[in-house]
C-alpha positions in Angstrom: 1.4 -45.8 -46.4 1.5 -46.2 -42.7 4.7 -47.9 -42.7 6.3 -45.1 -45.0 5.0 -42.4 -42.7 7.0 -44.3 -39.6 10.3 -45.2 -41.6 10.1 -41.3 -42.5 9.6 -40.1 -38.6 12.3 -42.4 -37.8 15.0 -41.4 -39.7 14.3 -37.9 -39.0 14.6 -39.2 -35.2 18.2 -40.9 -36.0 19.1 -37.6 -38.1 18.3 -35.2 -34.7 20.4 -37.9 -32.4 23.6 -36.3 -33.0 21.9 -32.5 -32.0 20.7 -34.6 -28.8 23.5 -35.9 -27.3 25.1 -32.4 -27.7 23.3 -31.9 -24.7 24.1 -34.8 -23.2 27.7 -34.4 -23.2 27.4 -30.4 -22.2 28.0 -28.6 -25.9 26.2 -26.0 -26.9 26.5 -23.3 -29.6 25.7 -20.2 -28.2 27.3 -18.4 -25.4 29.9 -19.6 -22.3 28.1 -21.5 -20.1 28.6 -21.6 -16.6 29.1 -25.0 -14.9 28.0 -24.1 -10.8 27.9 -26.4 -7.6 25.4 -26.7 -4.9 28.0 -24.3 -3.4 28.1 -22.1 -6.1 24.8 -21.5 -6.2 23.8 -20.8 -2.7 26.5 -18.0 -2.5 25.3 -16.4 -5.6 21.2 -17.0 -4.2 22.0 -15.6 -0.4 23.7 -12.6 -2.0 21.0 -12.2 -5.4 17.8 -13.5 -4.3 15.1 -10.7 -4.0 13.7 -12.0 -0.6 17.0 -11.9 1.2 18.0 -8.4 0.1 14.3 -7.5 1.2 15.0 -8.9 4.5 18.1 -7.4 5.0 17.0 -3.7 3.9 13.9 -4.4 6.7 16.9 -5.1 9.2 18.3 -1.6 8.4 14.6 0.1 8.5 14.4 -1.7 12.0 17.9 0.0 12.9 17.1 3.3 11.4 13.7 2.9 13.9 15.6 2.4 17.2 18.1 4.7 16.4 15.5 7.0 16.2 13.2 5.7 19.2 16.7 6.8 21.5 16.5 10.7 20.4 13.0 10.7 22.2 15.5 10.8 25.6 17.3 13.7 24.2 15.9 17.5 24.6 13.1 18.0 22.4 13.2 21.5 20.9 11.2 23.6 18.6 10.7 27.5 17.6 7.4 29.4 17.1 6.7 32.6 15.7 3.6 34.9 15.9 2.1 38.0 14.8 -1.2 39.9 15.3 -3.1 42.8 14.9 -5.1 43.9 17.2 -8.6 45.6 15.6 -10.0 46.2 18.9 -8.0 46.8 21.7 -9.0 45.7 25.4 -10.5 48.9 27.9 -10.0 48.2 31.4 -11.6 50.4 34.2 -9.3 51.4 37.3 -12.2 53.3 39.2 -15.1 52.6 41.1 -18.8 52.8 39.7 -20.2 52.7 43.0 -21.5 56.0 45.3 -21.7 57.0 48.1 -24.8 58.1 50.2 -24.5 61.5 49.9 -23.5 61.2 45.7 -20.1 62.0 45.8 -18.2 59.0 44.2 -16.7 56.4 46.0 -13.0 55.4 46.3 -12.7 53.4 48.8 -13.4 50.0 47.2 -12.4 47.9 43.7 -9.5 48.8 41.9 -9.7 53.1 42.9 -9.6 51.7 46.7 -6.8 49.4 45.9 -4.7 51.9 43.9 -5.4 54.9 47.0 -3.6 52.5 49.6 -0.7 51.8 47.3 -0.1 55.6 46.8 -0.8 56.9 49.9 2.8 56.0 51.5 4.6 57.8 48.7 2.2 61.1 49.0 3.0 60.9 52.8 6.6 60.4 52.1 6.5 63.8 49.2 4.5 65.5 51.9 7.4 65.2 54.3 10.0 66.5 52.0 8.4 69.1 50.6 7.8 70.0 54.7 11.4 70.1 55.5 12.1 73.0 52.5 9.4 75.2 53.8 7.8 74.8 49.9 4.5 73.9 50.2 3.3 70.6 48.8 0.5 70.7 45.8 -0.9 67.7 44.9 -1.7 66.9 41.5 -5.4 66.9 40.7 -6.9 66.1 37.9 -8.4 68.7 36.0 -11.0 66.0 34.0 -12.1 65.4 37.5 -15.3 65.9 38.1 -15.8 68.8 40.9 -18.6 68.1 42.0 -20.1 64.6 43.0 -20.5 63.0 40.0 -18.5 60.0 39.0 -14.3 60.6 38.7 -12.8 60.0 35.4 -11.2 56.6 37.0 -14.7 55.2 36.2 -13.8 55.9 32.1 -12.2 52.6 30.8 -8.8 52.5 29.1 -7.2 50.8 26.6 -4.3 48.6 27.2 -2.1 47.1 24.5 -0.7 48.0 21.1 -1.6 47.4 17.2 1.1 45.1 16.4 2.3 42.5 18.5 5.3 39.9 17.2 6.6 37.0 19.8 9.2 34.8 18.9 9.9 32.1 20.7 12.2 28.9 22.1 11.1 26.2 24.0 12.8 22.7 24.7 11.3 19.6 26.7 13.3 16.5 27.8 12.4 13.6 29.9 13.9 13.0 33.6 11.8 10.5 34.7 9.4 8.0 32.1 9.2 4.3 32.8 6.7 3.7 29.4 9.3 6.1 27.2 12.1 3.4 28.9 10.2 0.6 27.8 9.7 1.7 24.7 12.9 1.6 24.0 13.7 -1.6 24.3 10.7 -2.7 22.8 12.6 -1.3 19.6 15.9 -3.1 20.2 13.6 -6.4 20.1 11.9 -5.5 16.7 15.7 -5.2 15.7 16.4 -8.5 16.7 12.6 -9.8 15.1 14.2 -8.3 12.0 17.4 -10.3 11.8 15.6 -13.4 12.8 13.0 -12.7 10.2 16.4 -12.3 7.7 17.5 -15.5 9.0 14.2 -17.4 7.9 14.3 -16.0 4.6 17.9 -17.2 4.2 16.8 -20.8 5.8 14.2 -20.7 3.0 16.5 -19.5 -0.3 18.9 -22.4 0.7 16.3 -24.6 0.9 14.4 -23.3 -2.1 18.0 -23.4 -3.9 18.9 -26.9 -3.4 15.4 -28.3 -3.7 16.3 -26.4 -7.6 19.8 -28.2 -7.9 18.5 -31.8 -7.1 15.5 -31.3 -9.6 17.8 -30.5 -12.2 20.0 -33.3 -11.4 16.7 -35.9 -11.0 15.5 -34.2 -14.9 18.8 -35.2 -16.1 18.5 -39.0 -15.0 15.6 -38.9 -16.8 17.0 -37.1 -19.8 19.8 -40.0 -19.5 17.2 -42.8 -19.1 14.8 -41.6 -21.9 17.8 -41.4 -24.0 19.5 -44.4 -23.2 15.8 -46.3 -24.1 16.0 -44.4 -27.6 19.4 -45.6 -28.1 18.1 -49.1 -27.5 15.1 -48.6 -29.9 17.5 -47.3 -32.8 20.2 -50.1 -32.1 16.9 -52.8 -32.3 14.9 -51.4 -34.8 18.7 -51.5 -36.8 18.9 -55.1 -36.1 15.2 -56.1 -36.9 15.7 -54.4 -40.0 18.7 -56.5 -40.7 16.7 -59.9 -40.0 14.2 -58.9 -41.9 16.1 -58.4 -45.0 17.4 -62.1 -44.0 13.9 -63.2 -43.7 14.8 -64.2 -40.0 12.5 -61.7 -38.2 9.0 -60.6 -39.6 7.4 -57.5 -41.1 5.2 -57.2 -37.2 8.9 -57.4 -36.0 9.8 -54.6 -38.1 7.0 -52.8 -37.3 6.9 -52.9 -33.8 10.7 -51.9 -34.0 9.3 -48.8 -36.2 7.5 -48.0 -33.1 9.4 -48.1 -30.8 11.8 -45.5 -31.9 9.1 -43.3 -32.7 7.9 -43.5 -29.0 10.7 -43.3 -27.9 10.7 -39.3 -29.1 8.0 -37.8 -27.1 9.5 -39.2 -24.3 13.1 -37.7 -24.9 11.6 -34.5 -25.8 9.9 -34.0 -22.6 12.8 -34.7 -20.7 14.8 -32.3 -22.3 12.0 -29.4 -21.9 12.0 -30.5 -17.9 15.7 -29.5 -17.8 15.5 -26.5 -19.2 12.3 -25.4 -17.0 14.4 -26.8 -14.0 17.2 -24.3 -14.8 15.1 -21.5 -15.1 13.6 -22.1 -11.5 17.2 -22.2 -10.1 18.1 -19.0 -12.2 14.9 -17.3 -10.7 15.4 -18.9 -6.9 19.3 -17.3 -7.1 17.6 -14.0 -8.6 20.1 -13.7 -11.4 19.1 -13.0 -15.4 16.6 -15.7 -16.7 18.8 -15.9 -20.1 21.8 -16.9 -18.6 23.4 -19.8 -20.0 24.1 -22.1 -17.1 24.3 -25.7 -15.8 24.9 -27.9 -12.9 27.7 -30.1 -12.1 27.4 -33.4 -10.4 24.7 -36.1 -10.5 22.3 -37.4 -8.0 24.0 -41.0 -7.4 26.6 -38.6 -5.3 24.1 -37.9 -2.4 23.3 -41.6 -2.2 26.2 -42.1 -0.3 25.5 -39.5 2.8 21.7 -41.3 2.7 22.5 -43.6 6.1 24.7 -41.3 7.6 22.2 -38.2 7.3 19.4 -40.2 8.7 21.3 -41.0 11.9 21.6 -37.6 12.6 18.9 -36.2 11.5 17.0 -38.5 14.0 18.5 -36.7 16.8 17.3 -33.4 15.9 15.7 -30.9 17.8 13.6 -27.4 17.3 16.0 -25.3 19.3 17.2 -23.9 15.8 13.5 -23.6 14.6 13.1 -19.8 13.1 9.2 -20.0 13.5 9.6 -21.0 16.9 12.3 -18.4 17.6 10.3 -15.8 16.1 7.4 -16.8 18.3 9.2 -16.9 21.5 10.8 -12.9 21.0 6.9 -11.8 20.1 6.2 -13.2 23.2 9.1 -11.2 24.6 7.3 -8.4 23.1 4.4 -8.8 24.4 5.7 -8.9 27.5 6.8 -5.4 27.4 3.9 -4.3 25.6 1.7 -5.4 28.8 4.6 -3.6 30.9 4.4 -0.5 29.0 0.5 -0.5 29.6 1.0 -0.7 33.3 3.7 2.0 33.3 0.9 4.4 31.9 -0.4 5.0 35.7 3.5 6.0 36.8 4.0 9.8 37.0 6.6 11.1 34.6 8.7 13.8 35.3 10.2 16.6 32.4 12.2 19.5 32.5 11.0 22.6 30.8 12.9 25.8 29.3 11.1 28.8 26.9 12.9 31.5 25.9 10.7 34.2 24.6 11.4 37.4 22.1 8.0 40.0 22.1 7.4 43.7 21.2 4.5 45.6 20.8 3.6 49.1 19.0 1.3 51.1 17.1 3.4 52.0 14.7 4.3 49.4 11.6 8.1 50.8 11.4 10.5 47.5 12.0 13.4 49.7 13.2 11.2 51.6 15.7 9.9 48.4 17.5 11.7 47.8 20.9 12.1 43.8 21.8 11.7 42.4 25.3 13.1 38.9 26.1 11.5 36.2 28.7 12.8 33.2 29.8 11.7 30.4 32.3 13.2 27.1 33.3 11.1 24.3 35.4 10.5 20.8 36.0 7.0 19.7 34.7 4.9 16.8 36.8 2.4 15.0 35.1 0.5 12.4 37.2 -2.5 10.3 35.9 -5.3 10.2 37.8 -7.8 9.2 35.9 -8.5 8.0 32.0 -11.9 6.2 31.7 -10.2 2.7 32.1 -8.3 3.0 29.0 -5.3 2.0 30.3 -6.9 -1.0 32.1 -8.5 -2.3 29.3 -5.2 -1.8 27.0 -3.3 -4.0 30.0 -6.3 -6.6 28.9 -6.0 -6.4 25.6 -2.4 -7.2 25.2 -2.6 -10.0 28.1 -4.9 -11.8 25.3 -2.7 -11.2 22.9 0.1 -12.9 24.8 -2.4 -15.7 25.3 -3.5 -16.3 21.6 0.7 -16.2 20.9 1.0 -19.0 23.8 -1.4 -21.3 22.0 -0.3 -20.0 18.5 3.0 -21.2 19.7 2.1 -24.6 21.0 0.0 -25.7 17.8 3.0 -24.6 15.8 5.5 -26.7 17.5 3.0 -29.4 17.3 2.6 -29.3 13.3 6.7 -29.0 13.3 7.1 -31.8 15.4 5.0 -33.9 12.7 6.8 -32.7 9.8 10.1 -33.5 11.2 8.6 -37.0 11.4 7.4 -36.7 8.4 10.6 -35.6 6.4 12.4 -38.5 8.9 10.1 -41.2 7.5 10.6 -39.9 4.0 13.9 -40.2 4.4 13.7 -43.7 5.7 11.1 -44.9 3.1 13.8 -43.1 0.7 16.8 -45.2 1.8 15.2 -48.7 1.5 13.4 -47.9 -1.9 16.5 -47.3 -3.0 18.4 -50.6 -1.5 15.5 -52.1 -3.4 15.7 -50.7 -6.5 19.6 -51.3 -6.7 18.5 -54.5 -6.4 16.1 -54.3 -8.8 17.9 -52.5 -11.7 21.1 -55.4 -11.2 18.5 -57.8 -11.8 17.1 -55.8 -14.8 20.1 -54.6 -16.4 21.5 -58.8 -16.4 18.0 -59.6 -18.1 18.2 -56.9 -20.4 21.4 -58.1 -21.2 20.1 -61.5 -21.7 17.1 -60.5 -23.8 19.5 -58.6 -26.0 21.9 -61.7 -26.9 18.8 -64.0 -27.3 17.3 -61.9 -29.5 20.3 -61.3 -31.9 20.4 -65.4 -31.9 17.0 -65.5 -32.9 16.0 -67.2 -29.7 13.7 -64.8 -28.5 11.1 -62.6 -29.8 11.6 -58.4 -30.1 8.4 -58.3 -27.3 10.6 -59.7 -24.9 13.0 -57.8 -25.5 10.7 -54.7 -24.9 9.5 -55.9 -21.9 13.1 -56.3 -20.3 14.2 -53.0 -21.5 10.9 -51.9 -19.8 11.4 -53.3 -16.6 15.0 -51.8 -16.8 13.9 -48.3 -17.6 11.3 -48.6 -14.8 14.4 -50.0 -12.6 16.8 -47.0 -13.2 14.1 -44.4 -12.5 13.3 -45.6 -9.7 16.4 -45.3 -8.1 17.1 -42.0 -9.2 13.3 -41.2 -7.6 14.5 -42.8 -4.8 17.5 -40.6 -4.3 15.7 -37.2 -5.2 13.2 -38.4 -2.4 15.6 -38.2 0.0 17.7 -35.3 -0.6 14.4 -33.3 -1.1 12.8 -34.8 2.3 16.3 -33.8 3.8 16.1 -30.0 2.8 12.9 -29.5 3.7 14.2 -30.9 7.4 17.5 -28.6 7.2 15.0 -25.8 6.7 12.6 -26.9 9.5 15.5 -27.7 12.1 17.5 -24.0 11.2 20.5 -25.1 10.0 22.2 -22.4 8.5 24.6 -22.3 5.4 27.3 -21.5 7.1 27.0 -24.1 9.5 26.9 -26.7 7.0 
């Protein structure tokens, strides 16, 4: 029953060959596809990739800012309206409540006093005119006055003011002289440049993030061609045991084993096949374009093998001067920098010039077109020197000295933790290169054993378990230079990203 269950799996395996190696040789029913290049796909990824189109919108929120910081230097101006109503007017007194010793009332002092010595020029100056016409000079008295020596109506307060009151105004301020408004300002023209940096890093990382894509697809389609390739075998041998077996030359284990073989053979096949298409769905989402796109990669890995020794020359020579952590380290530090300045420009005077422009009326009487307007206008320079704030801006000048500190040391440990991963990638690299002058070795070795087994095996002069165990070693063989190569070209991405290197410098 056992052996009818395999025969049955196995020619369903030999039956879904064909709808295999449709893959294998790049046919597929539905759709176009699209066959790309590493080139290919990191034009489409640095102009579809979410992150980069983030990065470059932040650069034009950056720009926006410091376009903006600059119209702080230009005249600041606003309007203001205002109405009231007055529900109690103010009463102010012009006369004196003070008396004299004999109780007449007083007007030599306060505001009475003060108003007597403005008017007594002009009654002089009546007096003489009216002396030169032989007309003789009345002055006015008041007939509220008291005639006697009580208090003068001057004591009685009066109201000054109207009921409605409407101001409009103008007023504009701009800045002559302001060393932490200057700094400011070029504090925003390095956020700018933190942006673009920022951009760059994000591009740095969708190339890397891209290829690292590419060569997995490649390394799953070694795979794919090695798992399929050992099925191939398994079908050819169990073909061939059968044939023995029906000429009583091999015996029913041989068959069996054969039987077995082919069926575990499958699995294998199958994963590989899933791990290509989950490769090509992490490029498709790393170059940010639709998930159902039908698309494949041209090339294979054994392509990159031949730039290994050249690539680990010069990648030996490298240096951290393209580093974007590091860059974005050093122009914080540049910012902090100015921060600290800008803290110590806050005990610098600053200097603005003022203008108002004013529009007012006042009555007692709510009729628009009987209201009579009276503009005001002033224009002046406005001095503003701190003196003294509590230590606020001492302790702010401490603050941001510790912050420049903590980005000193933050910038030391980080080239520090570079520095080892560039060794790291370099030694990858090397390890990379000699596995695979090994395994080439190797898999020559395997492939004329194999070979061996094959023929000796057909002559009935060794056993199908040797022949497993050769086609073993030879699967194990090819793998391990295709690991061998991924290894490398992954280890040398991660180090293109580390050192900076650009796309376009490539």
């Amino acid at each position: 029953m056992f052996l009818k269950r395999i025969a049955v799996f196995a020619t369903g395996a030999l039956l879904a060959l064909p709808a295999l190696a449709q893959y294998q040789d790049g046919v597929e029913p539905e759709g176009d596809k699209v066959v790309l290049t590493l080139e290919d796909a990191l034009k489409i990824a640095l102009s579809e990739n979410t992150s980069v189109k983030v990065a470059d919108l932040e650069i034009q929120r950056q720009e926006y800012a410091r376009k903006g910081s600059y119209g702080s230097l230009l005249p600041q101006v606003s309007g203001s309206g205002m109405y009231s109503y007055a529900l109690k007017k103010q009463k102010v007194y012009f006369g004196s409540d003070k008396t004299d010793d004999e109780g007449g009332s007083s007007s030599g002092g306060g505001m009475a006093g003060m108003m007597a010595s403005l008017m007594n020029p002009i009654m002089y100056y009546i007096e003489q005119l009216y002396a030169g016409t032989g007309v003789p000079f009345v002055p006015y008295v008041d007939p509220n006055a008291s005639q006697e020596g009580g208090s003068s109506s001057s004591s009685e307060p009066m109201e000054m003011g109207r009921s409605h009151s409407v101001t409009l105004g103008l007023s504009a301020q701009m800045p002559l002289v302001n060393f932490q408004l200057w700094e400011s300002l070029r504090l925003s023209g390095d956020q700018v440049e933190l942006a673009v940096e920022q951009a760059r890093e994000s591009r740095l990382g969708t190339v890397a993030s891209v290829k690292q894509a590419y060569y997995a697809i490649l390394f799953a389609k070694e795979a794919y061609n090695v798992y399929n390739s050992v099925f191939e075998n398994a079908v050819e041998n169990f073909k061939l045991t059968e044939m023995r077996y029906n000429a009583a030359k091999a015996s029913e284990l041989d068959l069996t084993r054969a039987k077995a073989n082919v069926a575990a053979a499958i699995p294998n096949l199958y994963n590989a096949e899933n791990s290509v298409e989950l490769a090509l769905w992490q490029l498709k989402a790393v170059m940010g374009i639709d998930l159902d796109r039908n698309i494949d990669v041209a090339g294979t890995l054994e392509e990159y093998a031949g730039q290994m020794f050249s690539d680990i020359a010069e990648g030996s020579e490298a240096t951290l001067e393209g580093n974007s952590t590091l860059r974005q380290l050093a122009q914080q530090a540049e910012m902090m920098a100015r921060q600290i300045r800008m803290q110590q420009y806050a005990y610098l005077p600053t200097l603005s010039l003022t203008f108002s422009y004013s529009y007012l009326t006042q009555s007692d009487i709510f009729n628009l077109s009987q209201w009579k307007w009276f503009p005001s206008s002033t224009i002046g320079v406005s001095l503003s020197i701190p003196i003294f704030s509590g230590g606020q801006r001492y302790h702010a000048i401490k603050q941001a000295q510790v912050q420049a500190d903590e980005l000193a040391l933050q910038r030391e440990n980080t080239e520090r933790q570079l520095r080892i991963g560039i060794r790291q990638s370099l030694g990858t690299m090397d390890t990379a290169m000699r596995t695979y002058d090994a395994s080439r070795e190797a898999l020559a070795s395997a492939e004329k054993a194999y070979d061996i087994a094959v023929k000796s095996y057909q002559l009935g002069k060794s056993t199908l378990t040797d022949l497993n165990n050769t086609e073993l070693v030879l699967t194990q063989s090819k793998l391990a230079v295709s690991q061998a190569i991924y290894n490398f070209v992954i280890a040398k991405a991660g180090l293109e990203q580390t050192l900076g290197y650009d796309f376009n410098e490539n």
